[in-house]
Every structure is written in structure tokens, then in C-alpha cells.
C-alpha positions in Angstrom: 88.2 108.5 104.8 91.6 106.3 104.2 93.9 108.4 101.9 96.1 105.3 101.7 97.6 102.1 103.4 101.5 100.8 104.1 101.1 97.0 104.8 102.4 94.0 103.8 101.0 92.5 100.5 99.4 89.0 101.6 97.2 88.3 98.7 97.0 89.1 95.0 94.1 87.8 93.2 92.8 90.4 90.4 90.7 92.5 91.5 91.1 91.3 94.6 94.3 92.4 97.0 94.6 92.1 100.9 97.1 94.1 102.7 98.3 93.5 106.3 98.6 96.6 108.0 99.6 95.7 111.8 98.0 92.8 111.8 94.5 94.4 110.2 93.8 92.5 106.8 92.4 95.5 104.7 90.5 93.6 101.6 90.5 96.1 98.2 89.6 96.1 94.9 92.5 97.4 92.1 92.7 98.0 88.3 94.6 95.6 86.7 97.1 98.7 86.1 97.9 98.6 89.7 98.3 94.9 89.7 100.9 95.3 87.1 102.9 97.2 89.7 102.9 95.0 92.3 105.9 93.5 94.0 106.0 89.7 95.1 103.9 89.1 98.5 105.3 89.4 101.8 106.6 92.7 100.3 105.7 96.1 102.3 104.1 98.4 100.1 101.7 101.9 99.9 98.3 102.3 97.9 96.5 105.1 97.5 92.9 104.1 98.3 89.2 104.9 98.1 86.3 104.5 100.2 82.6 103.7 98.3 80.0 103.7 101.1 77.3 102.0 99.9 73.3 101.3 102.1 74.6 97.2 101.6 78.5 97.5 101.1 81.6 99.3 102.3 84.1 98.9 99.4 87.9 100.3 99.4 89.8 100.2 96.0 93.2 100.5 96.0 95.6 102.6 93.1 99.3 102.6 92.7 99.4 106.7 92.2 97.8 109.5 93.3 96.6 110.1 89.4 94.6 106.9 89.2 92.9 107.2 92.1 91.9 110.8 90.8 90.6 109.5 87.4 88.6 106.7 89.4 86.8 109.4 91.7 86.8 111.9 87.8 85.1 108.7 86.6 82.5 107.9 89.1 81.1 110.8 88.8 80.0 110.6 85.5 76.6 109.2 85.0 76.1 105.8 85.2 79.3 105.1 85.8 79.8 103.5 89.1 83.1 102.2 91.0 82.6 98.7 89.0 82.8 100.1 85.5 85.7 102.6 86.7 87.6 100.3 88.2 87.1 98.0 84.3 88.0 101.3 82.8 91.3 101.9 84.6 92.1 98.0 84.0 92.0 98.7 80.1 93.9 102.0 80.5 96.2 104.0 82.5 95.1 107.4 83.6 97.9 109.4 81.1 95.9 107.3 78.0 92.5 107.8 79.2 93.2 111.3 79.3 94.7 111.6 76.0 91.6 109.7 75.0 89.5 112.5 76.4 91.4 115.2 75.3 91.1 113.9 71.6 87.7 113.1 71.7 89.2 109.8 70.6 85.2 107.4 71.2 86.9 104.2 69.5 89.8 103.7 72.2 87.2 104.1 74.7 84.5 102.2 73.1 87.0 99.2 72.5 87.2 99.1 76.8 85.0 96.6 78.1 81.4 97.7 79.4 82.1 101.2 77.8 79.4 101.4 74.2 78.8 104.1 72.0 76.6 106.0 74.3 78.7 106.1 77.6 82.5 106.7 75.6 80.5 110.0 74.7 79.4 111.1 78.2 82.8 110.4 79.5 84.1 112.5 76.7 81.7 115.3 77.4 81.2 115.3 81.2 85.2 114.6 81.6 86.3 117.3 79.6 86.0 120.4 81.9 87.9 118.4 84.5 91.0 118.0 82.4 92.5 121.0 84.0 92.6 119.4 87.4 93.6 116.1 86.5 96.8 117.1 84.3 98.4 118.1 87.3 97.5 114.9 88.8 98.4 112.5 85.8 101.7 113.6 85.7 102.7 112.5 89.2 103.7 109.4 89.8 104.7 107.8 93.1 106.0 104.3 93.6 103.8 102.5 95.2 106.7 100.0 97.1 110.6 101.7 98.6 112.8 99.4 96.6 115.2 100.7 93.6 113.5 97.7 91.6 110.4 99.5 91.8 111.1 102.4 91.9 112.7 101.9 88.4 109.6 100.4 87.0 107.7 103.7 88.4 110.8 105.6 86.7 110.3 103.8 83.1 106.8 104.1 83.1 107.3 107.5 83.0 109.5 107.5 80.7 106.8 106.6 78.5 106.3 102.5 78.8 103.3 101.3 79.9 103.9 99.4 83.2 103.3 95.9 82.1 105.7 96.6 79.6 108.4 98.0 82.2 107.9 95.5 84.8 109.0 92.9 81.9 111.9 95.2 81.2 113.3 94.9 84.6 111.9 91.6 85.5 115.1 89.8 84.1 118.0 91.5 85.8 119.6 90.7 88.8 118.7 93.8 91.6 120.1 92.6 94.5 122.6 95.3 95.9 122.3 97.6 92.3 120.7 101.1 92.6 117.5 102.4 90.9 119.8 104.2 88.4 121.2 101.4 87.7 118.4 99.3 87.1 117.3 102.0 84.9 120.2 101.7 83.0 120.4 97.7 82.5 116.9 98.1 81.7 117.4 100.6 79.1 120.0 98.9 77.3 118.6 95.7 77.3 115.7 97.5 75.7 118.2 98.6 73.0 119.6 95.3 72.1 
């Protein structure tokens, strides 16, 4: 198995990413919550990954924690839901709201994700729910997924509470170069204020 990959990020096209690891151009798959946490490319950067062996495919997908790529492998087990519909899943929610969304039997927030109906909101609901115990722990760790304080602030606001489009926006417009993650943090924070 690959548990993860530190490369350089050479392409971004959703769901599409290619990392350069030592000259090795690793082709994933990510949730559009990943790609919100992406830095520019050239940058060097960690994903967490999984490996789907398939009779006519090999596909890795790629996550920007440890807790999504938990709730993608929570989710692919479920029946009939394969590594397609988790990876749509995980685009249209983090794994902190899809849990909430489990934990509060909450079928309209799930049925509102694309590919998800009436029928399969309620398996997930049902076939997810003993699992919650393992995948708190999980949920609530978050790693950055490059070593710069600029993201390792978004990483910081996001779990603060934002959602990580809305923290890479936040920090987007200030000027990083030579500042410390703190603060970023901070400039973020205020300008969140104003």
C-alpha cells in the first residue's frame, strides 16, 4: 500500500492531481475539499493516499488529512458506494460535516450531495453509524498537507471552524512572505472582523 506521497505539485486539474516524487509522476484522484487546500504548483507537498485495485484499473486518490482519507475508505464500504461516489461525496462535504450529518440522521444534507438519492443517504446513515466511534478520533486531526506558515494557517482556521475554501480566501490576500503562521492567523482573523 502507499500511506502517502511528498512530491512536488505539477498539475491541478479537479479531480485530477500529478505529484512529482523524484522524478516519478504519481497521477491521483482528490475531493474537491483537498483541492481547496492546495498550494500553487511547483510547491512541495504531502497527501495522504489510497490505493483501489481494480481486475481493469489501479487508481490512487489522494486527501489532504488523515480524517478524509478515513471517511473515503468508511464510505466505500458501504454498499454500492464505490471510490467514484465517495470521492463526489467528500467534494460536497468535509469529513467533520459528513459526520455531523451521520450522527444527526440529517438525510436532506446528504440527499442534496450529488449521486447520493433517498435510498443510499439512508444506508450511509445506517451502515456508517457504528463506525462513528472510530472515525471521531480521526475527524478531529488535522494535518497540513504543505510545511509553509501560509498553510499551515489555512489548516489552523479550518479548525477553527471555517470551512477551507472559506479560509484559503481569508488568507489569500495578505502578504506571507517572512510572517509566521501565528501571524497569519492573526491578520487573518482580524481582517475577518472588519
Amino acid at each position: 500500500m502507499i500511506g502517502f506521497l511528498r512530491g512536488k505539485l505539477v498539475v491541478k486539474a479537479p479531480p485530477l492531481l500529478v505529484l512529482d516524487v523524484q522524478g516519478v509522476g504519481y497521477e491521483m484522484e482528490a475531493p474537491m475539499t483537498t483541492f481547496y487546500q492546495l498550494p500553487e504548483l511547483g510547491a512541495e507537498i504531502t497527501l495522504h493516499t489510497h490505493l483501489s485495485i481494480r481486475e481493469d484499473a489501479h487508481s490512487l486518490f489522494a486527501f489532504a488529512s488523515e480524517a478524509d482519507r478515513v471517511m473515503f475508505r468508511s464510505l466505500i464500504k458501504v454498499n454500492g458506494v464505490g471510490p467514484k461516489l465517495a470521492l463526489t461525496i467528500l467534494s460536497g462535504q468535509s469529513a467533520d460535516e459528513l459526520h455531523r450529518c451521520i450522527h444527526d440522521n440529517d438525510t436532506q444534507a446528504l440527499i442534496r450531495l450529488p449521486g447520493v438519492g433517498k435510498k443510499t443517504a439512508e444506508r450511509l446513515i445506517i451502515e456508517m453509524r457504528d463506525r462513528l466511534p472510530q472515525l471521531e478520533d480521526s475527524v478531529t486531526v488535522r494535518t497540513p498537507i504543505v510545511g509553509n506558515a501560509k498553510q499551515e494557517a489555512v489548516s489552523a482556521l479550518c479548525s477553527l471552524g471555517y470551512k477551507p475554501l472559506d479560509a484559503s480566501k481569508m488568507v489569500q490576500g495578505i502578504h506571507t512572505e517572512g510572517k509566521s503562521c501565528e501571524d497569519i492567523i492573526r491578520m487573518a482573523l482580524q481582517g475577518a472582523v472588519k
